[in-house]
C-alpha positions as CSV (number, residue, x, y, z in Angstrom):
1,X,-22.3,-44.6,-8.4
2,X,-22.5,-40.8,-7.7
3,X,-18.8,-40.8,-6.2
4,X,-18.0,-43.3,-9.5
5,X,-17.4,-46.6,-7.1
6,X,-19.1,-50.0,-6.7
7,X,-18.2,-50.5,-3.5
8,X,-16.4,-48.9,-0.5
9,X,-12.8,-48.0,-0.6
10,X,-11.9,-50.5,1.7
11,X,-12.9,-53.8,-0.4
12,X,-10.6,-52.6,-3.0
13,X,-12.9,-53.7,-5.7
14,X,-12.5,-51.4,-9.0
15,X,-14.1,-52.1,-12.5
16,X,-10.4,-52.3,-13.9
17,X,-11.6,-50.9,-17.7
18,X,-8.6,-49.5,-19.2
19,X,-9.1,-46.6,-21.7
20,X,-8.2,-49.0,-24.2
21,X,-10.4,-51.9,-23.4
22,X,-13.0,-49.2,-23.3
23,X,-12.2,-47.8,-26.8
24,X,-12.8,-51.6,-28.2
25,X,-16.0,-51.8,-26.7
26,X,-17.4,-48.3,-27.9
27,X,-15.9,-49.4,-31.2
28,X,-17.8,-52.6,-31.0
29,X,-21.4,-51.4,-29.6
30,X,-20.7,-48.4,-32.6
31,X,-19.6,-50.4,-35.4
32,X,-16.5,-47.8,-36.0
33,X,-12.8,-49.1,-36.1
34,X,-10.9,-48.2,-33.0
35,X,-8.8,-46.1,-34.9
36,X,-11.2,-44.0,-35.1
37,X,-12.3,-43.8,-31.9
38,X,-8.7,-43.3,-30.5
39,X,-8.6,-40.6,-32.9
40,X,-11.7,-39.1,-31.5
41,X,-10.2,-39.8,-28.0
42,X,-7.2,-37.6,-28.8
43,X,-9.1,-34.8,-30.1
44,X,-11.8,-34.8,-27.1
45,X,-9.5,-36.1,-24.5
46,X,-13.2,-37.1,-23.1
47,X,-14.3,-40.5,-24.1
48,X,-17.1,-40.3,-22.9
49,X,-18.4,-37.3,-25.3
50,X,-17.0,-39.5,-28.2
51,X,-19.4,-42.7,-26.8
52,X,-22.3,-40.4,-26.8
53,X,-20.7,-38.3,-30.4
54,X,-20.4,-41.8,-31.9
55,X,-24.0,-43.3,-30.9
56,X,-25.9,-40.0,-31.9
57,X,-24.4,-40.1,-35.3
58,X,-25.4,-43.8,-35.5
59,X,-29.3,-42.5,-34.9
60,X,-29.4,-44.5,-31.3
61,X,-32.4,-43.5,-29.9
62,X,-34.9,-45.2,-27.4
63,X,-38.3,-44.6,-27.9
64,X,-40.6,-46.4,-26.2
65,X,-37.9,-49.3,-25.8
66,X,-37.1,-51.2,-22.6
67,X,-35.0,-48.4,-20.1
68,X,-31.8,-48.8,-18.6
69,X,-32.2,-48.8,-14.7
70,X,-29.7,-48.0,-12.1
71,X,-29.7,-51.2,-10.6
72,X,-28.9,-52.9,-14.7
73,X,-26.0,-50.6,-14.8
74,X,-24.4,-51.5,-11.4
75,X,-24.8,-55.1,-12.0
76,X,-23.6,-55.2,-15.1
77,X,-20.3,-52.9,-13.4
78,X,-20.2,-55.6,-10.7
79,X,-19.6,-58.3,-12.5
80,X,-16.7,-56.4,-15.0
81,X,-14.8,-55.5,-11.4
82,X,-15.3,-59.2,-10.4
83,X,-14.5,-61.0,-14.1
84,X,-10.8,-62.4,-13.3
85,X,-8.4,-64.9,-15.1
86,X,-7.8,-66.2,-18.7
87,X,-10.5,-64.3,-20.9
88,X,-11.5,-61.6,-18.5
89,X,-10.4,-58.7,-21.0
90,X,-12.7,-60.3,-23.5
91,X,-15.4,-60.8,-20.9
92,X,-15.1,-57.0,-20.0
93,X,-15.4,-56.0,-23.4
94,X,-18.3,-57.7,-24.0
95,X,-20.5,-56.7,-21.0
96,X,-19.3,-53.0,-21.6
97,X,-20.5,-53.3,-25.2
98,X,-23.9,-54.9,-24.4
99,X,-24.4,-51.5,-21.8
100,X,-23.5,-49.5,-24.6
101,X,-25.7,-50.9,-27.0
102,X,-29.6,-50.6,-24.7
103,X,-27.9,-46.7,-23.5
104,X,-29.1,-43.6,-25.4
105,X,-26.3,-41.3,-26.6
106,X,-26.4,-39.8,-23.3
107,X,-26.4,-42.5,-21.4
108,X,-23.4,-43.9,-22.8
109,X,-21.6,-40.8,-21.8
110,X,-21.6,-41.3,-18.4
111,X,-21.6,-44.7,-18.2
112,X,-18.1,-44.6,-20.1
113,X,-16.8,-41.8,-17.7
114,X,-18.0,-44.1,-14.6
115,X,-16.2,-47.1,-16.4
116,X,-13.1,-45.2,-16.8
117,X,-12.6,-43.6,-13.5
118,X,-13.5,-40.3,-14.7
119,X,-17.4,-39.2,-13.5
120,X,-15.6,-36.3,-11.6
121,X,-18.8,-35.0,-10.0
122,X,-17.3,-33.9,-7.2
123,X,-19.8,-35.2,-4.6
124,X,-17.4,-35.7,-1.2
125,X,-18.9,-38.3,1.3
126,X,-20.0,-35.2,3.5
127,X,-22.2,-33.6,0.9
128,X,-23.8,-37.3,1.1
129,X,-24.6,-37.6,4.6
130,X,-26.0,-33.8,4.5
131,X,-28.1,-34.6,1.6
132,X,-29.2,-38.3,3.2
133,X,-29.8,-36.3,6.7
134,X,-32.6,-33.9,4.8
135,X,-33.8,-36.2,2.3
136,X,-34.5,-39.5,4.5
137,X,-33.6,-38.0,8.0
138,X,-34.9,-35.8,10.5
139,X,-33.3,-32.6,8.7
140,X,-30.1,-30.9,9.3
141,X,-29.7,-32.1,13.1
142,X,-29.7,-36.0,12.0
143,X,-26.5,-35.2,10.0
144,X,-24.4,-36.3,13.3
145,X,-25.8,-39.4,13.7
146,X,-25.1,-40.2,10.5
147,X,-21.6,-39.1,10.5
148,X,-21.3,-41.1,13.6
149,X,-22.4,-44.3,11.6
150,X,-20.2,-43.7,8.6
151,X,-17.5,-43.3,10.9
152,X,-18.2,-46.9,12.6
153,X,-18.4,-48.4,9.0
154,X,-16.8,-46.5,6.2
155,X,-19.7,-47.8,4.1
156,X,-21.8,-44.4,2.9
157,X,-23.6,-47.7,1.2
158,X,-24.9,-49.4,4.4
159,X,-25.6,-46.2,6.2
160,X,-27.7,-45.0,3.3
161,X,-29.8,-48.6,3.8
162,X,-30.0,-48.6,7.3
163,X,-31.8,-45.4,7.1
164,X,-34.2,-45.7,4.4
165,X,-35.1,-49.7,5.9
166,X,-34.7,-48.9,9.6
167,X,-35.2,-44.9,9.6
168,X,-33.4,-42.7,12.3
169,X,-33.8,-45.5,15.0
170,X,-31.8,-47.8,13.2
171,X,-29.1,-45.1,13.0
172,X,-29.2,-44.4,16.7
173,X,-28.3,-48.0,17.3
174,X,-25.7,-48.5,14.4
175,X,-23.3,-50.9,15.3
176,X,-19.5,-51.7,14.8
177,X,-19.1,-54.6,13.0
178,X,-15.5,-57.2,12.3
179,X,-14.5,-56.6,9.0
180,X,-15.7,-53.1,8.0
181,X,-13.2,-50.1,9.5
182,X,-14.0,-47.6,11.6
183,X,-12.4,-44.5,10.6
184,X,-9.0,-43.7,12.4
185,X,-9.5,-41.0,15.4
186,X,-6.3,-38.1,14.5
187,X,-4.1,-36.2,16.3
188,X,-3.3,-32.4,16.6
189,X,0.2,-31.3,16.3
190,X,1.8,-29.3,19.6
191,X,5.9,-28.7,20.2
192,X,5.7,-27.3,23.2
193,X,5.3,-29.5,26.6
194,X,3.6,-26.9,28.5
195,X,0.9,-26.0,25.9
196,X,0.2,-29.5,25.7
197,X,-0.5,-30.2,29.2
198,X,-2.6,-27.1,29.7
199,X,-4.7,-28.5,26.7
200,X,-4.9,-32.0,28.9
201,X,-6.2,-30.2,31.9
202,X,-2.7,-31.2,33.2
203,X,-2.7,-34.6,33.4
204,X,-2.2,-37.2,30.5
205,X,-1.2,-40.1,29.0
206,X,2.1,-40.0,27.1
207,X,2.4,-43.1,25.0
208,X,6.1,-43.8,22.6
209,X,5.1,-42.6,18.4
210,X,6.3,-45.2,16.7
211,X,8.0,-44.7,13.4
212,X,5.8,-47.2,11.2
213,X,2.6,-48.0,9.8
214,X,-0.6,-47.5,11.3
215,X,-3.2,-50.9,11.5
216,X,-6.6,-51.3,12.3
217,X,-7.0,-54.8,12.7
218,X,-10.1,-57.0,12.9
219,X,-10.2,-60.2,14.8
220,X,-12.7,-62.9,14.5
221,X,-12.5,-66.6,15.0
222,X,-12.5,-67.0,11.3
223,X,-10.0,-64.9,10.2
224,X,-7.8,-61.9,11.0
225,X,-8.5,-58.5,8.5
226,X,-5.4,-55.7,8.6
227,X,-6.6,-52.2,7.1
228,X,-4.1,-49.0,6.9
229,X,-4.5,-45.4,8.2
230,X,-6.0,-44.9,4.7
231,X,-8.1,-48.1,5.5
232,X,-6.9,-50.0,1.9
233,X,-6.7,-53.6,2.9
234,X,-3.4,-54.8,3.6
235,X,-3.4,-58.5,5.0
236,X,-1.9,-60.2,2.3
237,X,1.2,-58.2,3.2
238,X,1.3,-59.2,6.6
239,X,0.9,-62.9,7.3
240,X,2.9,-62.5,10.5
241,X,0.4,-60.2,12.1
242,X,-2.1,-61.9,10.9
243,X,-0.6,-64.9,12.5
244,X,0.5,-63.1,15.6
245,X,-3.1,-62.1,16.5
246,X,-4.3,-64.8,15.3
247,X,-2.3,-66.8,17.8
248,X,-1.8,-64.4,20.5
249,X,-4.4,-61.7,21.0
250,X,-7.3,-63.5,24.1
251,X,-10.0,-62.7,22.4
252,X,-12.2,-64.2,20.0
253,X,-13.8,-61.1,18.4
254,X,-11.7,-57.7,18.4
255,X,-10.7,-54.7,16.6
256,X,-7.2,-53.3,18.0
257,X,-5.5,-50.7,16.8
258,X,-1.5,-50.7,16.8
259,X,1.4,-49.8,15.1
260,X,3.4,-52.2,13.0
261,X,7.1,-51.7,13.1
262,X,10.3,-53.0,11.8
263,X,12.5,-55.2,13.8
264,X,16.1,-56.4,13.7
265,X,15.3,-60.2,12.9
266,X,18.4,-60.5,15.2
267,X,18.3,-58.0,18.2
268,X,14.7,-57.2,18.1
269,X,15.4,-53.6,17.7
270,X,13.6,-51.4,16.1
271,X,14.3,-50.3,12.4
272,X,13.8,-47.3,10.5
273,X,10.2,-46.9,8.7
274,X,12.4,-47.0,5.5
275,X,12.2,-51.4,6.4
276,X,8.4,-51.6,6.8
277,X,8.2,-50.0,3.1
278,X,9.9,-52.8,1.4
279,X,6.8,-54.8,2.5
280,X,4.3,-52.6,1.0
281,X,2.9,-54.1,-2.3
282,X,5.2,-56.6,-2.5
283,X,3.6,-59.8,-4.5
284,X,6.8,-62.0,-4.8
285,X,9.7,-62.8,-2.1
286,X,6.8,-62.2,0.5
287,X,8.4,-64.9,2.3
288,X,11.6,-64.6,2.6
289,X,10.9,-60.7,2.9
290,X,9.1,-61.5,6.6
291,X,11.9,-63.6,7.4
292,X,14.5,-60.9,6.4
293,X,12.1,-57.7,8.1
294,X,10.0,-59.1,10.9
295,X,7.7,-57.1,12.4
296,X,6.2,-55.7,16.1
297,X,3.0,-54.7,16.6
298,X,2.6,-52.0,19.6
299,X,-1.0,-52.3,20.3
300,X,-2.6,-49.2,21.5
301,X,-6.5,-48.6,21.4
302,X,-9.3,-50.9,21.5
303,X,-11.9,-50.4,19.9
304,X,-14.4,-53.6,20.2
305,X,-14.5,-56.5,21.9
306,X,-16.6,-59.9,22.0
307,X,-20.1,-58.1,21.1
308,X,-19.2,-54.7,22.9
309,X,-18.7,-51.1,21.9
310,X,-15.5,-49.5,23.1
311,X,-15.4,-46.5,21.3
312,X,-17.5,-44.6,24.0
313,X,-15.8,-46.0,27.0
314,X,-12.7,-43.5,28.1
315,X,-9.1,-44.3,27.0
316,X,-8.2,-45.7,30.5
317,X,-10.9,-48.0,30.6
318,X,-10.1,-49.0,27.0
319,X,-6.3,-49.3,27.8
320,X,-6.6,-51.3,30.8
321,X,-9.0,-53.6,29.0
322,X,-6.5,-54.3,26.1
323,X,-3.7,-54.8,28.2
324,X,-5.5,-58.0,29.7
325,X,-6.0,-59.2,26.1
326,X,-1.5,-58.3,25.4
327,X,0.6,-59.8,28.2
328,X,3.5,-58.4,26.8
329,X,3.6,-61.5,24.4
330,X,6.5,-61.9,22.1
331,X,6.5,-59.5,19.2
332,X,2.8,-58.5,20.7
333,X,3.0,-55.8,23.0
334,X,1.0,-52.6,24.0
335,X,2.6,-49.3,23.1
336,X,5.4,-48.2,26.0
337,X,3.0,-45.6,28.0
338,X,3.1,-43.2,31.2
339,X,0.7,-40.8,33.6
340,X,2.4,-37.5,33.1
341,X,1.7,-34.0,35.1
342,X,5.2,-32.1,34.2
343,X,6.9,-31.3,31.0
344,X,9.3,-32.6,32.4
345,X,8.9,-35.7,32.6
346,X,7.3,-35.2,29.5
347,X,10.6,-34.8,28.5
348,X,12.5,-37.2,29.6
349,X,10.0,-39.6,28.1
350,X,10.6,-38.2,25.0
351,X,14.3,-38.8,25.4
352,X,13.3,-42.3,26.1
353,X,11.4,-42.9,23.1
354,X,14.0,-41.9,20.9
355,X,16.5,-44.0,22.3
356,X,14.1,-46.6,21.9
357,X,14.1,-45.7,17.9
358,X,10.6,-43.9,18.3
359,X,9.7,-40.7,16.2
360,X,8.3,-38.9,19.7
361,X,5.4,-39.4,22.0
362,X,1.6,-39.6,21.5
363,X,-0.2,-37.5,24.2
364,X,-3.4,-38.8,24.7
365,X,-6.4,-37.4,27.0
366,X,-7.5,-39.7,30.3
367,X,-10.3,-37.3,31.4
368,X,-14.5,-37.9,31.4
369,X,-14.2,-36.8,27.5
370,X,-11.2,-39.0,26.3
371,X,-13.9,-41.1,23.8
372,X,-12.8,-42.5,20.8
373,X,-13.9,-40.3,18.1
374,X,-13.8,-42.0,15.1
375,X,-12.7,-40.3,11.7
376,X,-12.4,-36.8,14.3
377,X,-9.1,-34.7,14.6
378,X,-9.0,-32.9,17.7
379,X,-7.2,-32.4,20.9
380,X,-7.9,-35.3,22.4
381,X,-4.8,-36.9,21.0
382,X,-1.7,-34.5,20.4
383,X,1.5,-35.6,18.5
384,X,4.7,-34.3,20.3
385,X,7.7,-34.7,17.9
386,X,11.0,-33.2,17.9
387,X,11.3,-30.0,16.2
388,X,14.5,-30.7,14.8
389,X,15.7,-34.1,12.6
390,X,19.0,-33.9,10.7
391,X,21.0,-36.6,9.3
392,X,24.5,-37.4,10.7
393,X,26.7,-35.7,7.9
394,X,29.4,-37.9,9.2
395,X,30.9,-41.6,10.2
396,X,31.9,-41.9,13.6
397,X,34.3,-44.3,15.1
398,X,33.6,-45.8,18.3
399,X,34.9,-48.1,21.0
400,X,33.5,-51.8,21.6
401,X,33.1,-51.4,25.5
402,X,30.2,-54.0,25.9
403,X,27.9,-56.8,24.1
404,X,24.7,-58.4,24.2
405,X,23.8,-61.8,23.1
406,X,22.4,-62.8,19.7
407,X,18.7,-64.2,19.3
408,X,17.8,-66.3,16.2
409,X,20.2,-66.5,13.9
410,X,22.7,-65.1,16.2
411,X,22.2,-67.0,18.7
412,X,25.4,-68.4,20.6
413,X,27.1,-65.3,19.2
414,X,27.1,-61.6,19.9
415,X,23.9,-59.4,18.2
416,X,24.5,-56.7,19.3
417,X,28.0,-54.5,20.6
418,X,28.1,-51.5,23.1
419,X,29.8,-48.7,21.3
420,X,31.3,-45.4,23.3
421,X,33.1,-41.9,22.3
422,X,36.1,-41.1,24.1
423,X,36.0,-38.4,26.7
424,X,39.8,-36.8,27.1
425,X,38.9,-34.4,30.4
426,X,38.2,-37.5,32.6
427,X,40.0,-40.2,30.3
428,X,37.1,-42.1,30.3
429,X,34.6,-44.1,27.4
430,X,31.4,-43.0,27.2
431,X,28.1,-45.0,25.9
432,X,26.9,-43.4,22.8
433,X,24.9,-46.2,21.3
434,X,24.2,-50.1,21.3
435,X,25.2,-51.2,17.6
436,X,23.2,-54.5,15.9
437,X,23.3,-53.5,11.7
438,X,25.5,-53.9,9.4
439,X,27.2,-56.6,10.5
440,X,27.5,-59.5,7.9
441,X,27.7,-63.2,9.2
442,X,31.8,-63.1,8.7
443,X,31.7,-59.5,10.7
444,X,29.8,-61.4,13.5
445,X,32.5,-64.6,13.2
446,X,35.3,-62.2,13.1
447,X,34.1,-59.9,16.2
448,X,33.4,-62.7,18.8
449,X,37.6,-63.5,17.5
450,X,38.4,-60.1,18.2
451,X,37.2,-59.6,21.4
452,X,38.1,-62.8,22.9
453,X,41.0,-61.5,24.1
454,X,39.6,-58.4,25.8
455,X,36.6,-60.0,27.6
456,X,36.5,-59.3,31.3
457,X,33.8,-60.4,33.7
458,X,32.8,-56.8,34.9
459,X,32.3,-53.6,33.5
460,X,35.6,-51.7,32.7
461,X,36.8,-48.9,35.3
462,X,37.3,-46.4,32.3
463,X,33.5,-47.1,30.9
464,X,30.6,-45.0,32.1
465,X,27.1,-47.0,31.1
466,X,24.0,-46.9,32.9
467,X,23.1,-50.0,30.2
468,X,24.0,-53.2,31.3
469,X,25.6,-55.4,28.7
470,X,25.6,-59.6,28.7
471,X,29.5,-59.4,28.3
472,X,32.2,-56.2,29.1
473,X,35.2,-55.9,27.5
474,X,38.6,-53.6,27.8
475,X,37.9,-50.4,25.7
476,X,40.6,-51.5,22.4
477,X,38.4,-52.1,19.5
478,X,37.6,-49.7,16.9
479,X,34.7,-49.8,14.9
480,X,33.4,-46.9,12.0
481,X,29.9,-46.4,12.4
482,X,27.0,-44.4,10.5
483,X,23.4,-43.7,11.7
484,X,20.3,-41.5,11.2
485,X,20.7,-38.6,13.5
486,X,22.4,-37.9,16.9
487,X,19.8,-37.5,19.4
488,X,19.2,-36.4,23.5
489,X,19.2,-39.8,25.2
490,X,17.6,-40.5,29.4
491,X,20.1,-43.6,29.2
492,X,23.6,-43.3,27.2
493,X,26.6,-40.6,28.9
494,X,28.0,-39.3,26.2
495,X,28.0,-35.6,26.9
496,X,25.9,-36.6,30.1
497,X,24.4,-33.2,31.6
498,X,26.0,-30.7,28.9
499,X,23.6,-30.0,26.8
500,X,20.9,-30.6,29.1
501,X,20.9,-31.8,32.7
502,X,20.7,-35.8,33.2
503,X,20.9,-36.1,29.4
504,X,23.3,-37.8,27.2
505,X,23.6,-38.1,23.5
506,X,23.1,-41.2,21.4
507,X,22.9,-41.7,17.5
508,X,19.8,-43.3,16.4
509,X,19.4,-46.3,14.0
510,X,23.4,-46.9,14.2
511,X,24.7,-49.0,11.6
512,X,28.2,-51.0,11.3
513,X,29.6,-49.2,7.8
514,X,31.7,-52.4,7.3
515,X,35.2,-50.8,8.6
516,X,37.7,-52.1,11.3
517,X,39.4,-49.2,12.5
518,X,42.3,-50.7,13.5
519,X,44.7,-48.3,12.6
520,X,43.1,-45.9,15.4
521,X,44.0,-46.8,19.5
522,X,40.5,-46.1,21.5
523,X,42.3,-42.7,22.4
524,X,42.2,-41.9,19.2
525,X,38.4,-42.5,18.2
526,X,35.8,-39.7,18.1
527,X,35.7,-38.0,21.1
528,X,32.8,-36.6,23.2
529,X,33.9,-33.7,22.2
530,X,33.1,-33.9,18.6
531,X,29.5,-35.9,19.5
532,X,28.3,-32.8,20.9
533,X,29.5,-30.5,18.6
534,X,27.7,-33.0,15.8
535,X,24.6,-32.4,17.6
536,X,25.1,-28.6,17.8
537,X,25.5,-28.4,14.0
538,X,22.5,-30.2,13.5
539,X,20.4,-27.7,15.8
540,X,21.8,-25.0,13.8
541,X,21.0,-26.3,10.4
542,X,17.5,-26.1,11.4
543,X,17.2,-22.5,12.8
């Protein structure tokens, strides 16, 4: 009640009192017309001074009389935030007004300011745990311990109990439990590959950043609990990962941690964040919604497992562990990952994982000190991202030089095409990006028409590819394409080697803008040439 909650954020559970619903019960426990009160409101803009104005003017005094406690207050708080359905407004008012009626002027005052979401003492959860560590604890020097069970719990509520029933002891031996969060560990932020290894000790793990949203999930036999970053509960807007631990993850009591990211329903490639958004907070269309943007989870910490600990254990230990529990199951994977003592092949990596629709690479400590520390930023963990992001200003239009079979819905047809920019010095068609959006059910019909005619068992003499497509065709179609960015790529050959040896250039998150260009001969379609210079423009846009 001194941070002006019932419970911790990660329950959800708030006492819903609007300020109007609040007027009509300090109206009602006053005996003034609302009008009145509103008019008060808009001269105060406090209403909890015009609860405590209104009650001393009506001579409410206790004297002698039966006292408010603490625990009538929060009770009668708990059941407003838990009164739902057909005559829950009423049923709000009334238990509000009853308060109001046994509180003294003063009382009332704050009890309307907690009601309303406005207490504003300004009491952070730190201040707490300092103030629990020298009232209850063993002074100053307890305060870790106690940080160390908030961060297992996110419940300044159960710490504060475990202390005063159990003392320090019972902190010492605080446990994780299924179904209350442990805060997220966080990253520092480095751009340069060097600086980061020196901060490993030289050796690291380098695991793909995905570009989505950040889950904590909790597994039990019973059920399957997803929290956010921010550690709000969102399970209702997942069902299918829910149902994809549920059904997938060997184990019977866990909490992973992951990354949930959009897929093409179609290719199984991986969308931009912008997809995974459209989920958030939706109440209707949920179904059709996970139909129409599936999602992957890239599983890539473990933090408890069937009655044990992890947190402690080193990231290794804990990787290896999770892996067993993974098997690379459909739509279930771990987070792509490597042992890295270069920045170079730091990298290529990074190349990698943006050709793979990642934002850039988690680097991630694998020595003696590589714990899990919850609700800690430090250098354990180190984000590497790009320092450049620019989007494409431009359409491109590309040759069809390859294909790759359709999955779901697409199945029997193509789902995705192999699209490549022209290079005039050698007179040759080079990969620039594998192509699966955009394309409308007729656009798929009418594609598999098209390039009938130009399939060919092999891979074209006049196409460079290091990626191996599921059909190859004679470089003749056209099509105009869009995307997010053009980035450095480890596996397209587009500009192979110019800009920076063994790399090539691809566009990221492509996207079929609807248009055949068949007025344009492959000759004729955006050259090399003009892919690099793109790419050059977008470096110089950013300094």
């Amino acid at each position: 009640m001194t941070q002006g909650r019932l419970y911790p954020n990660y329950l959800g559970i708030e006492l819903g009192i609007a300020e109007k619903l609040a007027i009509k019960a300090i109206a009602a426990a006053t005996g003034e017309v609302e009008d009145r009160v509103s008019a008060a409101y808009r001269k105060t803009g406090d209403l909890g001074t015009v609860a405590e104005d209104l009650l001393r003017g009506k001579g409410q005094l206790r004297f002698g009389g039966e006292r408010l406690t603490v625990d009538e207050v929060y009770a009668t708080f708990d059941k407003i935030a838990r009164s739902r359905g057909p005559g829950s407004t009423e049923s709000k008012i009334k238990l509000l007004t009853e308060l109001l009626a046994k509180s003294t002027p003063a009382e009332s005052k704050f009890i309307i300011r907690m009601a309303v979401g406005k207490l504003r003492l300004g009491v952070a959860d730190m201040t707490i745990l300092d103030a629990l560590a020298v009232a209850h604890g063993d002074g100053k020097d307890s305060r870790t311990l106690l940080e160390r069970a908030y961060n297992l719990s996110s419940d300044l509520g159960v710490v504060a109990t475990t202390l005063l029933t159990g003392g320090m002891n019972a902190i010492e031996s605080f446990k994780v439990t299924v179904g209350k969060p442990i805060r997220p560990m966080l990253a520092e932020r480095l751009s340069d590959p060097r600086e980061i290894l020196d901060k490993m000790n030289g050796t690291a793990a380098a695991e793909y950043k995905y570009d989505g949203l950040r889950v904590q999930a909790h597994v039990s036999q019973e059920e399957v609990t997803l929290f956010s970053r921010r550690m709000e509960n969102i399970t209702d807007q997942f069902p299918d990962v829910q149902k994809l631990l549920k059904e997938k993850l060997a184990a019977k009591e866990a909490i992973v941690e992951g990354e949930a990211v959009p897929v093409d329903s179609t290719t199984g490639d991986i969308q931009p964040f912008q997809a995974i958004s459209q989920r958030r907070g939706r109440k209707y269309d949920l179904e059709r919604m996970v139909e129409v943007i599936p999602i992957a989870l890239f599983l890539f910490d473990l933090l408890y497992l069937n009655g044990r600990d992890y947190t402690q254990d080193q990231f290794l230990e804990r990787r290896n562990t999770l892996g067993e529990l993974v098997e690379g199951r459909e739509r279930l994977n771990l987070s792509s990952q490597i042992i890295v003592n270069e920045a170079g092949q730091l990298d290529k990596f990074m190349e990698q994982a943006i050709a793979d629709g990642c934002e850039g690479l988690m680097i991630k400590s694998i020595g003696p000190d590589s714990a899990y520390n919850a609700g800690a930023r430090g250098w354990n963990w180190i984000k590497y991202k790009r320092d450049y992001k620019s989007e494409m200003q431009d359409t491109v239009d590309l040759v069809v030089v390859g294909a790759f079979s359709g999955r779901g819905r697409r199945g029997g047809t193509y789902g995705a095409v192999l699209l490549a920019a022209y290079d005039q010095k050698d007179d040759v068609f080079r990969t620039v990006c594998k192509c699966g959006s955009g394309f409308k059910d007729e656009d798929l019909s009418k594609l598999a028409s098209l390039l009938k005619k130009y399939l060919i068992p092999h891979r074209h003499a006049r196409v460079d590819s290091k990626v191996e497509a599921d059909a190859w065709f004679t470089p003749e179609l056209v099509l105009e394409v869009t995307g997010a960015e053009i980035t450095l790529s480890p596996v397209h050959t587009c500009g192979i080697g110019i800009v920076r040896p063994g790399s090539g250039l691809a566009i990221r998150f492509p996207r079929f803008t609807g248009r055949w260009r068949d007025d344009k001969s492959p000759e004729e379609a955006t050259t090399q040439t003009e892919v690099i210079e793109m790419y050059q423009t977008q470096l110089k846009k950013l300094g």
